[in-house]
N, C-alpha and C positions, 0 to 999 in steps of 0.2 A: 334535198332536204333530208332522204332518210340517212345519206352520207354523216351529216351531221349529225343526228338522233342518235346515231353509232358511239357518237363521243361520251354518251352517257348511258351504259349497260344496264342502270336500275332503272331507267323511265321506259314508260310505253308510249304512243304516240299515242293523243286522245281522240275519240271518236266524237261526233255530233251528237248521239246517243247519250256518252257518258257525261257528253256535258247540262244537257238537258236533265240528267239524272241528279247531277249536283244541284246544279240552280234548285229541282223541286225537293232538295235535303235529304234526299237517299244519302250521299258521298258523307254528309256533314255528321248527320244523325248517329253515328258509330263514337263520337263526342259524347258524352253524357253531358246534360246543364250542369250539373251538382260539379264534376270537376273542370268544367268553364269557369263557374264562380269560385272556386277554392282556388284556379290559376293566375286570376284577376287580382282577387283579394292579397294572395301571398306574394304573387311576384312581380305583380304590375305595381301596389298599391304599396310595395314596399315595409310590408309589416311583417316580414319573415324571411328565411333565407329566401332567395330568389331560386326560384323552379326553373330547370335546364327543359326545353320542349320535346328534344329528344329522347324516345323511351330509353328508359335504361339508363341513362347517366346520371351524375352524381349532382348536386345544386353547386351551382360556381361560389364558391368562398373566396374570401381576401378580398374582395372589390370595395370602391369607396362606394359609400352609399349614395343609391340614385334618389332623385325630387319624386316625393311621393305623389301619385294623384289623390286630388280633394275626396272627402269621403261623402261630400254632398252636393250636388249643385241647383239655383232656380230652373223650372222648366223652361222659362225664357230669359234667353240671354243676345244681346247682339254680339256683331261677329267684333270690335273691340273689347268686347268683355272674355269672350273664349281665348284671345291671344296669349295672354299672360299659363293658358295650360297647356300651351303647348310647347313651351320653355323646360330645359331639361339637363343634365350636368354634362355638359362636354368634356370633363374630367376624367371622367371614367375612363381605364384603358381600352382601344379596342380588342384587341393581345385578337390579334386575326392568327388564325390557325389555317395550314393549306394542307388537306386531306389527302388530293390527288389533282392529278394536273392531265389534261389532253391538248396534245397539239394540234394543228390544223394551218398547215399553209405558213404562214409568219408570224402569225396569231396562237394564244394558247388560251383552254379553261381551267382556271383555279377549281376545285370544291372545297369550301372556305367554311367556317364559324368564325364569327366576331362575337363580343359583346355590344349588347343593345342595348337602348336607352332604359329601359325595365331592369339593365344587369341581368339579363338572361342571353344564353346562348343562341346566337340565331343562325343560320347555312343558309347560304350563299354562292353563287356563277359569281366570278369573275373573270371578266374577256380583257385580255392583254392584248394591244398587238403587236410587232416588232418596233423595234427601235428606241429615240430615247426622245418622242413627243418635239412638240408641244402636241398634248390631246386634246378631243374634245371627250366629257364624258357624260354618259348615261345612264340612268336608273328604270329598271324596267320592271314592271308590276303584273304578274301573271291574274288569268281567270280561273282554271280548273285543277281539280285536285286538292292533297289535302295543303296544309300549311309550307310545307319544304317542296310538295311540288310544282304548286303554279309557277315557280321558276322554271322550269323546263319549258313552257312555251315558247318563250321569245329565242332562243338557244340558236336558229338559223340567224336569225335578224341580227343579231350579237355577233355573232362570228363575221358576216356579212363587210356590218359596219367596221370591225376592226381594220379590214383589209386597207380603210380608208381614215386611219387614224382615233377610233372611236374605244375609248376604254369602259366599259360595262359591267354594272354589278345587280345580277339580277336576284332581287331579295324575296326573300318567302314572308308570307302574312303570319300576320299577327292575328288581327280581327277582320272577318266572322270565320277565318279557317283553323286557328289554335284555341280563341275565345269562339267561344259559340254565341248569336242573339240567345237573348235569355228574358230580360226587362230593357226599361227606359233607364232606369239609373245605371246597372251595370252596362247597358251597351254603349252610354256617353262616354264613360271612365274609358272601355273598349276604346272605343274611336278615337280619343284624347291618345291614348296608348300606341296607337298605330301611326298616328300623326307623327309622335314623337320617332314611332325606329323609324319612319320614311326622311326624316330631316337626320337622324342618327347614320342612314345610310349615305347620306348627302358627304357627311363627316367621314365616311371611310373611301369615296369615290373620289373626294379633293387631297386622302390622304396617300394616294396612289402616284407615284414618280410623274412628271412629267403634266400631270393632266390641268388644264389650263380654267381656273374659277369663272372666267368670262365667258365657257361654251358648256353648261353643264344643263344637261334635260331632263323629261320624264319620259316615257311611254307608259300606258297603264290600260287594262282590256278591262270593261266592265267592272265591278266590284274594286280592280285596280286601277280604271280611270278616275270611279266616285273620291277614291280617295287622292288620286293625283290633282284633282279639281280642288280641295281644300288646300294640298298640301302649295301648291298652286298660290294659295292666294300667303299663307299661311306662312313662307320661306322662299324669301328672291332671288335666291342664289341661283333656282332654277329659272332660266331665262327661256324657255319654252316647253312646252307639254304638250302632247300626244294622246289626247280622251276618249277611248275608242267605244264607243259603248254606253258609254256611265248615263244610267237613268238620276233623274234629277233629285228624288227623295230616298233616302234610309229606308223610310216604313214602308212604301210601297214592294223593295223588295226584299225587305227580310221577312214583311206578310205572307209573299209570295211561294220563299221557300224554304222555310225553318216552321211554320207550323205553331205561330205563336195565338196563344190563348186570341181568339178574335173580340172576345170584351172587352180587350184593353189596347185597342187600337187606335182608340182616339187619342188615350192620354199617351198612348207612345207618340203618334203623331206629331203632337203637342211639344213636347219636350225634344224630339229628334230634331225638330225644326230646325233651330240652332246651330246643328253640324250639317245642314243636308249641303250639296252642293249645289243645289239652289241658292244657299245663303252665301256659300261663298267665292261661285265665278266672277260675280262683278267688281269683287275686289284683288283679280288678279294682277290686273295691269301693274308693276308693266310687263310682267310673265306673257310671251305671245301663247296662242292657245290653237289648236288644232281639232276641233271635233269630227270624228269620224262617226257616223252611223248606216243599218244594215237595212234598204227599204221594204224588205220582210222582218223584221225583228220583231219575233212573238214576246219579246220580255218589255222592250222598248217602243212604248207605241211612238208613231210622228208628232205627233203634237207634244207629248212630254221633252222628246227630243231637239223641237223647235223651242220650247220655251225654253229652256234649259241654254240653250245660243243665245237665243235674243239678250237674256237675261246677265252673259256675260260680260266683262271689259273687252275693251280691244287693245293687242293688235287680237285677233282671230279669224278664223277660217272654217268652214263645215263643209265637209265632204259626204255624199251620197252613193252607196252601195250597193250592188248587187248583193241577194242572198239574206241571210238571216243576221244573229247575233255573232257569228265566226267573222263575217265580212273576207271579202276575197284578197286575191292576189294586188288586183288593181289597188285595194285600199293601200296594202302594204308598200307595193311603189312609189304612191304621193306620199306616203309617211316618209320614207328613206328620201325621196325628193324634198319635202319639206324641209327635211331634218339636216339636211345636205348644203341646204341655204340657212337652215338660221344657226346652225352650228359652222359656219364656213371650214366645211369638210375636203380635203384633198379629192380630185377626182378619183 
């Protein structure tokens, strides 16, 4: 593993420590709200040049314009009423940009920007692996760090799977690591946001030589399984998903670790309902589903975890863990086994 790590000079490996630090909004808090809501408003919301995430750059110009999010929604909505927001311009160029490139074995890592469905610049892993396919491909959702890092997790996994015919693009967040929670109304617009680059990224992974629409997955760790679960139900193109983690409701963990006003927890409650992945595992089918969880998990008790299964479509499956929220080695081999069968992976 640290073989790998090597491939990318600016990442550090993350500790247990610093992840626990995140989740309680230490990592996040260096975000102010006020320019969360200025980055939502201007560049998600499409009523001004569109904001580049990376410091220092300049706002992308020339782009056709992207579908704005609504500037208001009911607090209750069922899950056919949210679909129509999560529709988005496929038009837009990607215009992928490749940074820097590391090889390894037969396989190689792009460091990428595309444009994303917001028309803002987004960085990106992309794992190539030799030859000229047919692939299978993958989209992999990190936990820790800030918005460009949680891509560095999965980074051994990705290379891994290459070896075995697997193309990977591992995307950095949107929301709650570039948007911060803030309210219930901007954090739905958020979520809506996110939805759209995770389906956006779908569009750059089937646009890659070789890789075959019929084998295309998720993986996603916590905060990026909650969202693999909607996206899940949300866009079929993904024909199986990897939830490693994902508690079952929004407010319980942006409660937990952003620090919001606690008087308005019920009306966030309320309103988050709608997007939680509560709402929308049972409309995955026919997405098959793989729940992974950790039977020490301080964030995820058992019982949310349980319900959160029950409550989903089938096909699916739930795995049981040694350890906490990191979940071990073991997990990751029934993952890569799982993933080896429903993606019919070369040995």
């Amino acid at each position: 593993m640290a073989g790998t790590r090597g491939l990318i000079p600016q990442s550090e490996p993350q500790t247990s420590s610093t992840r626990e630090q995140g989740l309680s909004g230490i990592w996040w808090r260096r975000f102010s709200r006020g320019a969360a809501v200025v980055a939502l408003a201007v560049g998600a919301l499409g009523c001004g040049p569109a904001l580049s995430p990376t410091p220092g750059s300049s706002p992308l110009t020339s782009q056709p314009p992207v579908i704005p999010l609504p500037t208001r929604l009911p607090d209750k909505m069922t899950f056919e009423q949210t679909l129509p927001l999560f529709e988005y311009d496929r038009r837009v160029p990607l215009d992928v940009q490749r940074l820097s490139s590391y090889p390894r074995g037969t396989a190689r890592l792009d460091d990428i920007t595309y444009v994303g469905a917001a028309g803002i610049k987004m960085p990106a892993y992309l794992v190539v692996p030799g030859g000229k396919g047919p692939f299978a491909g993958v989209i992999w959702m990190g936990w820790t760090g800030d918005y460009s890092h949680i891509r560095d997790e999965f980074v051994d996994e990705s290379m891994a799977l290459a070896e075995h015919g697997v193309v990977s693009l591992l995307v950095s967040g949107y929301f709650p690591w570039y948007v911060t929670p803030s309210d219930k109304d901007a954090d739905r617009m958020a979520m809506i946001g996110q939805i759209r680059e995770l389906r956006r990224a779908i569009d750059l992974l089937l646009a890659q030589p070789g890789v075959d629409p019929s084998r295309i997955a998720f993986v996603g760790h916590s905060m990026g399984a909650m969202h693999g679960a909607d996206l899940s139900a949300v866009d079929h193109r993904v024909k199986a998903s990897v939830l490693m983690c994902p508690h079952a409701t929004l407010t319980d963990w942006v409660f937990e670790g952003y620090g919001l006003e606690p008087s308005t927890e019920a009306e966030y409650r309320g309103a988050m309902a709608s997007f939680d992945p509560l709402a929308f595992v049972a409309h995955a089918s026919p997405t098959a589903l793989f729940f992974q969880f950790g039977s020490d998990d301080l964030f995820v008790p058992r019982i949310v975890a349980q319900g959160l299964y029950d409550a989903a479509s089938s096909p699916k499956r739930i795995g049981w863990y040694g350890g906490g929220h990191d979940l071990d080695a073991v997990a990751r081999a029934d993952r890569t086994t799982w993933l080896t069968a429903r993606l019919n992976l070369a040995p």
